[in-house]
N, C-alpha and C positions, 0 to 999 in steps of 0.2 A: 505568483499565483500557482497553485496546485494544479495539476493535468494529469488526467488518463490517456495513457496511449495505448494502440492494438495493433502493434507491427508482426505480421507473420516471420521474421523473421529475430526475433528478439523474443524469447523464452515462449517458444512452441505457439505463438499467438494471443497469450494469455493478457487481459489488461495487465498494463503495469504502471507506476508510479513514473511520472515522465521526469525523465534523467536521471533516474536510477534501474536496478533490473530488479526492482524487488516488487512481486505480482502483488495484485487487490490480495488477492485468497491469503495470502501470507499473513498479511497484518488483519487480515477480517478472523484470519485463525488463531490467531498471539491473540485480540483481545478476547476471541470465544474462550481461548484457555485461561484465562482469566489474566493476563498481564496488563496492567494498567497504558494507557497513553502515555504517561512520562516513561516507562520500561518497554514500549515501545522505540517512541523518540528515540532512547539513549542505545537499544539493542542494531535499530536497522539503519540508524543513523538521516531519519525523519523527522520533520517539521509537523507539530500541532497540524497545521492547514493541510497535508499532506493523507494525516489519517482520517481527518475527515474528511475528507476528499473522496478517498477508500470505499470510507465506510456508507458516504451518499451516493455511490454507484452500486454498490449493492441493492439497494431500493429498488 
């Protein structure tokens, strides 16, 4: 299952995608720039459930 974490000590504080260092904002900013989910997935090396995960903490 998908997980946000917020360690101050793991990329300045920022949520990130738990077990990976790749922040919410990252992948909230890949799909703003128009990159699809799949060209996600394959770029940050993310699971479907993962971006949306992401993208339901942004809410």
């Amino acid at each position: 299952m998908a997980e946000i974490t917020i360690d101050r000590r793991t990329r300045f504080g920022k949520p990130i995608i738990k077990g990976t260092r790749i922040a919410v904002a990252e992948v909230l900013g890949a799909l703003a720039g128009g990159m699809t989910f799949a060209e996600v997935e394959s770029e940050y090396g993310l699971k479907r459930e993962d971006i949306l995960m992401a993208v339901k903490k942004s809410d």
